[in-house]
N, C-alpha and C positions, 0 to 999 in steps of 0.2 A: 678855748685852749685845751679841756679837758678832753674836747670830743678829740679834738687833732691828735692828741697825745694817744690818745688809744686807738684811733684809726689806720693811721700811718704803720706802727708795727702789724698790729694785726694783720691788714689788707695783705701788704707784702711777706707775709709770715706764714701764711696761710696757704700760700699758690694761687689766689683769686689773678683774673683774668689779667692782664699785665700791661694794660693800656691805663695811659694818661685819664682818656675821657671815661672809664669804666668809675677807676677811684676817685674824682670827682662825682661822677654818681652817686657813689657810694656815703660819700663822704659829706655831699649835702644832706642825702638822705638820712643819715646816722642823728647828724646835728637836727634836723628838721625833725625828727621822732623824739628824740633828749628833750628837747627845748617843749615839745607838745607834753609828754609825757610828764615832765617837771609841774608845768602848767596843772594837770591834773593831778597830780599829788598833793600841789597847794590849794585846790580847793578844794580834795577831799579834806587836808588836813584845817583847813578854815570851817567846815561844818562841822568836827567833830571834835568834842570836850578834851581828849585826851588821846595821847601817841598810840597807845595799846589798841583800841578802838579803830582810830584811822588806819593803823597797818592789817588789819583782816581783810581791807579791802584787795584781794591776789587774784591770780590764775595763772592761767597756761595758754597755748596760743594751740588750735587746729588747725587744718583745714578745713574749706568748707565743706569736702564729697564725703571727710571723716566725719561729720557732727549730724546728729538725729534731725530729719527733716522738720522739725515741729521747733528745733530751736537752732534752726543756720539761720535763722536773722539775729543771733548774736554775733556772727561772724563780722557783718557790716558794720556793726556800730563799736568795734575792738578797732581804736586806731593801730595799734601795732600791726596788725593785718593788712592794712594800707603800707607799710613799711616793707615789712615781708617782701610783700609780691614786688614792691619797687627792686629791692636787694636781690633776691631770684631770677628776677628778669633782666637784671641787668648781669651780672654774673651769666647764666646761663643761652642766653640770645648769643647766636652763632655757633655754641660748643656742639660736639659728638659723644655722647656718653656711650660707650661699650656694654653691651651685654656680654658677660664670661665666666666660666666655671660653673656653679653652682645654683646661678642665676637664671640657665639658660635649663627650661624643663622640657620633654623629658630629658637626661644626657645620660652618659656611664661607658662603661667599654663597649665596643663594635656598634654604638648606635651613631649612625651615619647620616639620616635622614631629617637634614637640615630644615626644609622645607614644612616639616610639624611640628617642629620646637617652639617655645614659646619664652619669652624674659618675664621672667614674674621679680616682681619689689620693686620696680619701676613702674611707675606708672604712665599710660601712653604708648607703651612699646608693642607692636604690631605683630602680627603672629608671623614666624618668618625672619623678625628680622635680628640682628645680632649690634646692631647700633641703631640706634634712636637719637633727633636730633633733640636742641634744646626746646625747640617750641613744643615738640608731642610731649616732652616732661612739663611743661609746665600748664601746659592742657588739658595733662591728666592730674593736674591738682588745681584746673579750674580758675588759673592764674592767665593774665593775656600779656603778651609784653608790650603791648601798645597803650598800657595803664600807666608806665612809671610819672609823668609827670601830671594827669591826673590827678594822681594817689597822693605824689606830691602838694598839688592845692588843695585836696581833701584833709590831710597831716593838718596845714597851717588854717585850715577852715575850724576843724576840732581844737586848736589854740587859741584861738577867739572867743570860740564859745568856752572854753576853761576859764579864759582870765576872766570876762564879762563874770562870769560863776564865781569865781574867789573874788573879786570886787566889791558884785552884790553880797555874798554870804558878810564879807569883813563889814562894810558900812553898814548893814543890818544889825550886827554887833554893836559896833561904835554907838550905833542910835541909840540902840538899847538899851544900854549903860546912861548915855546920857539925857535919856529922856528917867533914868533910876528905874526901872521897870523890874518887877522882881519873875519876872514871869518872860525870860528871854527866850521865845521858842517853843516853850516850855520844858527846855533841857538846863540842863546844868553845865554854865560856858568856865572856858579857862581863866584861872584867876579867882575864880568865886570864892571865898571861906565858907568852909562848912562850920555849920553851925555846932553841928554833932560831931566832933571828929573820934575817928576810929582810934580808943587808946589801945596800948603793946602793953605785954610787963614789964619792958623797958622805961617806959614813960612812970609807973609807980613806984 
């Protein structure tokens, strides 16, 4: 309910593509990465003692032709990148992006000679040309559109493997505890009394 509630404005708020079967797309896709993504918060947040701890777990999303050869096989294993390329592709598949203005090198007054200009900040765009379709965009960022459904079972493949993970991590716990083991991991789990606690001058 929550994904619909924000899909619905957004999609149409936005000017994305204005077909029935696109926001559908979209819309599975949005909930299919939430619902994975959720997934992996709960077992980060099941491995680790405390909130402060488990929230350092962050970043940012690239592409792949932007990231150092030596570490774009991080790119593959970032479910959101799965997501991405679904959401891109599906937006994008069929459109005409314009090259103009300022985009288009070299330009200025009396230069006429269309034929050597180039669209640079797009990426894909052909020398020569003044529109680029949607596939050359998203070929120049290494994106296929023949991925979205795919990416799709890859999404809910990486949800499997999160739950099975917060499953094992919690029953690993529970044993724990109930087998009285003082030695959980050998980290210090939620709930534990410290023995030592940290007094304030408040407390004296």
């Amino acid at each position: 309910m929550q994904v619909t509630l924000f899909a619905l404005p957004v999609y149409w708020m936005t000017g994305f593509k204005a077909t029935g079967e696109a926001f559908v797309t979209y819309w599975i896709t949005t909930i299919s990465v939430t619902v994975c993504m959720t997934a992996l918060f709960r077992a980060i947040g099941a491995d680790f003692s405390s909130f402060d701890a488990a929230s350092k777990v962050s970043g940012f999303l690239m592409s792949a032709p932007s990231m150092h050869p030596w570490l774009a096989w991080i790119f593959w294993i970032n479910l959101l990148a799965y997501g991405y390329e679904a959401i891109l592709r599906n937006e994008f598949l069929g459109q005409l992006v314009p090259c103009v203005n300022n985009n288009l090198v070299p330009n200025g007054p009396g230069y006429h000679y269309s034929e050597f200009q180039a669209c640079t900040g797009i990426r894909g765009a052909p020398v020569g040309a003044f529109v680029i379709t949607g596939d050359q965009y998203l070929q120049g960022l290494s994106y296929n559109h023949a991925h979205v459904w795919r990416n799709f079972g890859i999404v809910w493949a990486w949800w499997v493997l999160f739950v099975i993970l917060t499953v094992y991590i919690s029953t690993r716990e529970v044993w724990c505890r109930f087998r009285h083991s003082a030695n959980c991991g050998g980290k210090k789990r939620r709930g534990d009394v410290d023995k030592n606690p940290v007094r304030t001058d408040q407390d004296l």
